[in-house]
Structure formats: C-alpha cells, structure tokens
C-alpha positions as CSV (number, residue, x, y, z in Angstrom):
1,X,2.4,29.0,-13.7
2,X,1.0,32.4,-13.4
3,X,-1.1,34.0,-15.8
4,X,-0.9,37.7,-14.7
5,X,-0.1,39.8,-17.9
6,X,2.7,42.5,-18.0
7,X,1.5,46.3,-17.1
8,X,3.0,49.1,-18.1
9,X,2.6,52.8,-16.7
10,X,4.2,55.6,-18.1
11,X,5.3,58.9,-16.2
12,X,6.1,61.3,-18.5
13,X,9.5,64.0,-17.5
14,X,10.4,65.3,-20.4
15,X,13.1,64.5,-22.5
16,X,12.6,61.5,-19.5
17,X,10.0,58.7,-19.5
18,X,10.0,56.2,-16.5
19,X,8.4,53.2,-17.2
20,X,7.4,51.2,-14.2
21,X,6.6,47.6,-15.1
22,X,4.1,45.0,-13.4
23,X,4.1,41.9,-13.9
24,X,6.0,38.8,-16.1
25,X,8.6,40.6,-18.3
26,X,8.4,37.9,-21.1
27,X,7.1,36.3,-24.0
28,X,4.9,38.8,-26.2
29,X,4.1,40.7,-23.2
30,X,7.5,42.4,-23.5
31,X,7.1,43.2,-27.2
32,X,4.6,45.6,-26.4
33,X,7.4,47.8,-24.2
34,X,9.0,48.2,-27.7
35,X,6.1,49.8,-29.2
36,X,5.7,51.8,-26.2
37,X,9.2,52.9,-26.3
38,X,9.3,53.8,-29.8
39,X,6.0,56.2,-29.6
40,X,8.0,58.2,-27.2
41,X,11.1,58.4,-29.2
42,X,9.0,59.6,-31.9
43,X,7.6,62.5,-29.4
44,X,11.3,63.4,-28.4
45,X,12.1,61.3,-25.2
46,X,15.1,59.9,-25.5
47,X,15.9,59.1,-22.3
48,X,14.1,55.9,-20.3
49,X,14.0,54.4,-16.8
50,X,12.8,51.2,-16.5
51,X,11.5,50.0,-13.2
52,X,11.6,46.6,-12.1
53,X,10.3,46.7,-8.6
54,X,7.0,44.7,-9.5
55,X,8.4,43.1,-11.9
56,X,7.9,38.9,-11.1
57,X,10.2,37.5,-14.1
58,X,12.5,38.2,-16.6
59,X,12.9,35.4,-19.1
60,X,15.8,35.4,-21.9
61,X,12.8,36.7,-24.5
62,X,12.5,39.8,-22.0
63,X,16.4,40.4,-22.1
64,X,16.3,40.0,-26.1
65,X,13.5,43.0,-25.9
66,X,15.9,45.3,-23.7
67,X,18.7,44.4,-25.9
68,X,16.5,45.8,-29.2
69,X,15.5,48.7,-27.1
70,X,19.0,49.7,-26.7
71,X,19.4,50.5,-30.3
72,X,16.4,52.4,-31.0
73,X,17.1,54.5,-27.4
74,X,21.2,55.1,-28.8
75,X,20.0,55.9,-32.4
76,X,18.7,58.8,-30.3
77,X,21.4,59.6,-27.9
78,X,19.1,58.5,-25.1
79,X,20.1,56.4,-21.7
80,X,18.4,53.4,-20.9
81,X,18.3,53.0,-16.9
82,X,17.2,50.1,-14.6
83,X,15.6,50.8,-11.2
84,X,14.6,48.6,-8.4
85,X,16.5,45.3,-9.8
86,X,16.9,43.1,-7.6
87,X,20.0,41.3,-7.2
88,X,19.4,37.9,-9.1
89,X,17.5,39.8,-12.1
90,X,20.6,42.4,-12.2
91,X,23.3,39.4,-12.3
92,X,21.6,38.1,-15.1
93,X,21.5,41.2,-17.4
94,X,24.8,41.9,-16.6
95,X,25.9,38.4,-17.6
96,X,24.0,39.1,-20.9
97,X,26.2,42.5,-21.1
98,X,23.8,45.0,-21.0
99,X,25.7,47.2,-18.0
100,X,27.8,47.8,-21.1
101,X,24.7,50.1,-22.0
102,X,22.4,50.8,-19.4
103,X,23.0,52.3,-16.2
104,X,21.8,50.8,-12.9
105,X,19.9,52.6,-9.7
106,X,18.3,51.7,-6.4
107,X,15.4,54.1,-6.9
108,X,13.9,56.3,-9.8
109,X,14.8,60.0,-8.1
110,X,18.3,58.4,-8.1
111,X,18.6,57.7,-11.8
112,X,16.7,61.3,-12.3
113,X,19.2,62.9,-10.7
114,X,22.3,61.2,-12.6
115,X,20.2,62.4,-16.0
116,X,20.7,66.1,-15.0
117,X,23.5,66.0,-13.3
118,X,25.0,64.7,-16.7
119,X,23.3,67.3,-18.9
C-alpha cells in the first residue's frame, strides 16, 4: 500500500482555478481539496478544473468529496471540470453520476477554452 500523500497545486486564471492533483485522491487527503476549494470561492473563483493526470487512485471517499464540491461550486454558478481522466477513473464517476455536473476534457487549455467560449 502506498503511503504517498495527496498534493495539490493551484494555478490561479481568474474567475478560473485549475487544480492539478498528485497523488491518492482518498481518505482525509481529499477533504483538504474542500477547503481549498472553498477559499477560492470566497475570493470569487467560481469556476474549477480538476486535473487527474497524477492522480494514482480515486476511492468512493474521493468521489463523496467531488460530489460535496459540486454544491458549494453551483451555489456559485461555477463549472466543475475534469482533465486528464483516464478511462477506468472516468467510467467510475460517471457511474456515480457526476457527468450530470461536471464537464469532461483531455487537457486543461481544452476545458479553458470551453469556459470562454461559453461566457
């Protein structure tokens, strides 16, 4: 089992934040996104990107935290986006519904791009 702890860094494109995550997305580890996620909210991002590509797991405690994030980001009128899923990770938060409410990109200049194309 590995012991590597979850890393988050923050790139800040205002009203955007991309959030590129390292590591196992689970257990408490994950909890800390929320607070993460919420400061920003507080200093008017609304909209987040959420980059998986060195991301090594995603447990059902990890999908319970994106699920929470998606109210606090739709309180706002934000968009929650996923980058650089792979294919196994995005079958499994689709099966948990959250393609209902989060959009899904290859790459994060992609999912920019959809953000002001929309606005």
């Amino acid at each position: 089992m590995s012991t590597k702890t979850l890393t988050t860094a923050v790139e800040k494109i205002a009203p955007t934040a991309i959030l590129k995550i390292d590591g196992p997305f689970n257990d408490f580890h994950a909890k800390e996104l929320i607070g993460i996620i919420d400061d920003l909210l507080t200093q008017e991002f609304v909209h987040f990107i959420i980059n998986f590509k060195l991301c090594t797991e995603v447990n059902n405690y990890g999908v319970s935290v994106l699920i929470s994030l998606i109210g606090s980001i739709n309180a706002k009128s934000g968009k929650l986006i996923f980058t650089n899923v792979d294919q196994q990770l995005e079958k499994k938060l689709k099966m948990m519904g959250l393609a209902a409410y989060a959009e899904f990109y290859s790459e994060d200049k992609i999912a920019l791009e959809s953000l002001i194309e929309k606005h």
